[in-house]
C-alpha positions as CSV (number, residue, x, y, z in Angstrom):
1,X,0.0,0.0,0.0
2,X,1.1,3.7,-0.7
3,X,0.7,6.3,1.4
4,X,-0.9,9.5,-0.8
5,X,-2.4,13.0,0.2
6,X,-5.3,13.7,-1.7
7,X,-5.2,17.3,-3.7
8,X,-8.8,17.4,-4.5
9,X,-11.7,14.9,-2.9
10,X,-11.5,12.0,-4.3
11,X,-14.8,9.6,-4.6
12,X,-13.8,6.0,-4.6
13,X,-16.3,4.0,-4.5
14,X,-18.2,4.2,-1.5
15,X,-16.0,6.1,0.1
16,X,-15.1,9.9,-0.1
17,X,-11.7,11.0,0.7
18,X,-11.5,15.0,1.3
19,X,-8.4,17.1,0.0
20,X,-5.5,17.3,1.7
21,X,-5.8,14.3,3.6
22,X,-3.3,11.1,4.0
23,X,-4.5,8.0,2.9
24,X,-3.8,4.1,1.7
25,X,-3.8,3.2,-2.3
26,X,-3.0,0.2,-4.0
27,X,0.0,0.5,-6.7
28,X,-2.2,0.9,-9.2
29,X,-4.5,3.7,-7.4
30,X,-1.8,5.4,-7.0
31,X,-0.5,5.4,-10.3
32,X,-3.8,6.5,-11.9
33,X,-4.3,9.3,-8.9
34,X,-1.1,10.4,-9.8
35,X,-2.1,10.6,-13.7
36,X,-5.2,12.5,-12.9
37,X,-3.1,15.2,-10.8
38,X,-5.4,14.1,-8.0
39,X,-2.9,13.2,-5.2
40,X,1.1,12.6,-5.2
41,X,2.6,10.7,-2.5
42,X,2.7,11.8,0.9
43,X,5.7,13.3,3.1
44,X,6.9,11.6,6.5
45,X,5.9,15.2,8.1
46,X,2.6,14.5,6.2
47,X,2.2,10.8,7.1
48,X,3.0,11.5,11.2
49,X,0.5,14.7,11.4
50,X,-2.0,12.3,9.9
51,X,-1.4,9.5,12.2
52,X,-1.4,12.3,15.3
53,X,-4.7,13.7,14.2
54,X,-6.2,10.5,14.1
55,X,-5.2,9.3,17.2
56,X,-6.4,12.5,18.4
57,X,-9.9,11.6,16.4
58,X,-9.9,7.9,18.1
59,X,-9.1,8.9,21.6
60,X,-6.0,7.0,21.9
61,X,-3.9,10.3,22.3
62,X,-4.3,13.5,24.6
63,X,-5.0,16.7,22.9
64,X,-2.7,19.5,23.1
C-alpha cells in the first residue's frame, strides 16, 4: 500500500476522501491518482500529522 495526500476529494467507490488528507492506495491507485493530478505521494511530516490527528480523532492520544 502507498501512502498518498489527496489534492482534491477524491470519490472512490463508496467512500469519499476529502483534500489534503493522508490516505492508503493500491500501486495501481496510486499510479492513476497520480495521472489525474489528484494526489502525489505523501511526506513523512505528512504521514505523522495524519497518524497524530487520528489518534487524536480515536481517543487514543491527549489533545494538546
Amino acid at each position: 500500500m502507498a501512502k498518498l495526500f489527496s489534492k482534491n476529494k477524491i470519490l472512490r467507490g463508496e467512500e469519499v476522501i476529502p483534500a489534503r488528507t493522508v490516505f492508503d492506495a493500491t500501486p495501481s491507485e496510486a499510479k492513476q491518482f497520480d495521472a489525474l493530478k489528484s494526489a502525489r505521494p505523501a511526506t513523512a511530516d505528512e504521514i505523522k500529522a495524519h497518524a497524530a490527528a487520528q489518534a487524536k480523532a480515536d481517543g487514543k492520544a491527549f489533545a494538546d
